[in-house]
C-alpha positions as CSV (number, residue, x, y, z in Angstrom):
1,X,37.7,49.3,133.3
2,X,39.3,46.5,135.3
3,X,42.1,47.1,137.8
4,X,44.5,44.8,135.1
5,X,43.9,47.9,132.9
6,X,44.8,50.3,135.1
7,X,48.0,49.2,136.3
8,X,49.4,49.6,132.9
9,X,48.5,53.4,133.1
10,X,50.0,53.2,136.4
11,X,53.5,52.7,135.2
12,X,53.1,54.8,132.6
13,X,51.7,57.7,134.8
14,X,54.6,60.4,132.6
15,X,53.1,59.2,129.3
16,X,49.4,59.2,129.5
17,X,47.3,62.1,128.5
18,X,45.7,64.9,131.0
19,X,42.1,62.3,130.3
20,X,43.6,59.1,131.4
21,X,44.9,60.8,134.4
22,X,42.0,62.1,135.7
23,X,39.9,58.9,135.2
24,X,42.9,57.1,136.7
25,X,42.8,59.4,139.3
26,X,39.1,58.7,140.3
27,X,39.8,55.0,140.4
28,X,42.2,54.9,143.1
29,X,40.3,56.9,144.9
30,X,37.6,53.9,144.8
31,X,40.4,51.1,145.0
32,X,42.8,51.5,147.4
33,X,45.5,48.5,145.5
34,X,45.4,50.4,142.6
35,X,46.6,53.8,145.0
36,X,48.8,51.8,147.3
37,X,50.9,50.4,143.7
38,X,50.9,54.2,142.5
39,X,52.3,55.2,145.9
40,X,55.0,52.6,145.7
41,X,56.0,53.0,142.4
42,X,55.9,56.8,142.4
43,X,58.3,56.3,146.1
44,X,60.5,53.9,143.6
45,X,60.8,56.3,141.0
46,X,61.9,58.9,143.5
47,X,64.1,57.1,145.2
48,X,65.9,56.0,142.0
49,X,66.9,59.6,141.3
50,X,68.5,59.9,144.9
51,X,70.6,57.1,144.2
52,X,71.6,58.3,140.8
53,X,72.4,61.8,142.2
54,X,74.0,60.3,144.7
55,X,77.9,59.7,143.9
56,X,79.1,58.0,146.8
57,X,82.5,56.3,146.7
58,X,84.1,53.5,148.6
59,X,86.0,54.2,151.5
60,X,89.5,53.6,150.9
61,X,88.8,53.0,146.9
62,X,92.6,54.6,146.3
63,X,94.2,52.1,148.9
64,X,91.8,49.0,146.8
65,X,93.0,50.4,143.6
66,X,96.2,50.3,144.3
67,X,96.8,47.1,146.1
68,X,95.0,45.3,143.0
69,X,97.1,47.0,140.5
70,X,100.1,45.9,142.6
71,X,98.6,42.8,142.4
72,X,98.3,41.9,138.7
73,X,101.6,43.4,138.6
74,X,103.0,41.1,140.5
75,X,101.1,38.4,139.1
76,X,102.5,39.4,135.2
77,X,106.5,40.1,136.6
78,X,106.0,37.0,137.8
79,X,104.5,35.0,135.1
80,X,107.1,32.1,133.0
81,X,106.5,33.9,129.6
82,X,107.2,37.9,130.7
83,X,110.4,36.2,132.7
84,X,111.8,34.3,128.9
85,X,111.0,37.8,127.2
86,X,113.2,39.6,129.9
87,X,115.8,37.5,129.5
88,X,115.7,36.6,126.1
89,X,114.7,40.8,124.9
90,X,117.3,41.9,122.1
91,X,119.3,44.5,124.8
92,X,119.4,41.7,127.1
93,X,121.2,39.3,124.1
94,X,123.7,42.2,123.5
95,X,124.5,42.7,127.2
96,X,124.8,38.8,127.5
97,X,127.0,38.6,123.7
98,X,129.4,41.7,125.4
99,X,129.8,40.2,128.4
100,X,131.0,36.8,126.7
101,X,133.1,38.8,124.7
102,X,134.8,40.6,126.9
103,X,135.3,37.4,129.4
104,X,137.4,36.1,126.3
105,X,139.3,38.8,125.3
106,X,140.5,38.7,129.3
107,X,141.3,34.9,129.2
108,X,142.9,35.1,126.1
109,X,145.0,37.8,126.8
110,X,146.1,35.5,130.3
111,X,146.9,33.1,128.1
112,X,148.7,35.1,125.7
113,X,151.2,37.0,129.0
114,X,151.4,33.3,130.4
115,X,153.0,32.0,126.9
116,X,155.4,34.7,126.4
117,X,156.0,35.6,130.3
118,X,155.9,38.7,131.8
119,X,157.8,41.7,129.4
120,X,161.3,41.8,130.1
121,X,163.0,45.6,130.4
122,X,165.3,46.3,128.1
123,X,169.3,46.3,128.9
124,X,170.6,49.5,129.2
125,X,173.4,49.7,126.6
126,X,177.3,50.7,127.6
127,X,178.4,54.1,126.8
128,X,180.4,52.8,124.2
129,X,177.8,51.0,122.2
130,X,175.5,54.4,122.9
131,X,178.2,56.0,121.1
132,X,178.8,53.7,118.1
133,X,174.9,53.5,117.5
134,X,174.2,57.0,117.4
135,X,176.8,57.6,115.1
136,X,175.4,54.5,112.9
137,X,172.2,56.3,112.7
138,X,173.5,59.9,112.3
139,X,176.1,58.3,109.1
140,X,173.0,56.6,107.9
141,X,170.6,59.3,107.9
142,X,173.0,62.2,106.5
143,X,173.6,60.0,103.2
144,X,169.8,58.8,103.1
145,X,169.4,62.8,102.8
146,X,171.8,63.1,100.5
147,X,170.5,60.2,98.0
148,X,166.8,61.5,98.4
149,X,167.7,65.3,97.5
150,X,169.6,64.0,94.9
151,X,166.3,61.8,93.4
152,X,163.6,64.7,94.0
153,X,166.0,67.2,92.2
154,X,166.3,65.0,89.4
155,X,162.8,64.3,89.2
156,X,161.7,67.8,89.3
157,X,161.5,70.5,86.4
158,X,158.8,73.4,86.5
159,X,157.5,71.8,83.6
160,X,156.7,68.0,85.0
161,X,152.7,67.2,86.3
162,X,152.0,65.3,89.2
163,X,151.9,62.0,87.6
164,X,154.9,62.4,85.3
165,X,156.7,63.2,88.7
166,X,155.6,60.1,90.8
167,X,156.4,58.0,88.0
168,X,160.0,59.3,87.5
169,X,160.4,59.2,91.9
170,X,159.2,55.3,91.5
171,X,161.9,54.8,88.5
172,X,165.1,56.7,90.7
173,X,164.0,54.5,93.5
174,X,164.3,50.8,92.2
């Protein structure tokens, strides 16, 4: 066999039977290429499994994470269409419609105390006009009493249902 041959056996030193390997084996002991590549990829296949077991980490990897993510952060608060969906969100329209509101109601209700003035107090009334009004309204209330005690009794026998009752209180009244 030609040393073309044996190179594919070479890389495939896990694979091949017990046979190949020992005829392999007694060809790079005649050709040193063929032992030399054997060497280096057996020292590559051994120094792939270090790295691989090997879980090293970047220094500061926390601090990196973190200042990217603060980062694109900044870079999305920033950004024209996040800015129109914060102002333009449906609690920012109600905030903005109460506000408006409420800035109305204020200058309307200026308006409204600088058409009609400030609220003027009330005159106190003489003692004699005390007098004559009370009276008024304890005359006026003692035949109001009267008149409606006079209605209900009229309008009420044990006999009468609810309906024939309103109906005769609607009649006495009018």
């Amino acid at each position: 066999m030609k040393c073309s041959e044996y190179e594919q056996s070479i890389y495939l030193w896990e694979e091949i039977s017990p046979e190949e390997k020992a005829a392999l084996t007694r060809h790079m002991e005649a050709c040193s290429t063929c032992a030399e590549l054997f060497q280096q990829i057996q020292l590559m296949k051994q120094r792939v499994i270090e790295a691989s077991a090997n879980k090293t980490t970047a220094p500061h990897a926390a601090q990196l994470t973190s200042r990217i993510m603060q980062a694109v952060h900044k870079q999305q608060s920033n950004s024209p269409a996040n800015l129109t969906a914060q102002i333009f969100s449906p609690f920012q329209l109600i905030r903005y419609a109460f506000a408006t509101l409420s800035f109305i109601l204020v200058i309307s209700f200026g308006m409204e105390y600088a058409r009609t003035g400030a609220p003027q107090k009330p005159q106190p009334a003489t003692l004699e006009e005390a007098v004559i009004l009370s009276s008024t309204i304890i005359r006026s209330s003692a035949a109001d009493r009267k008149k409606r005690k006079s209605i209900f009794s009229q309008c009420k026998t044990p006999f009468t249902d609810q309906l024939a009752y309103l109906e005769c209180i609607k009649q006495q009244l009018q």
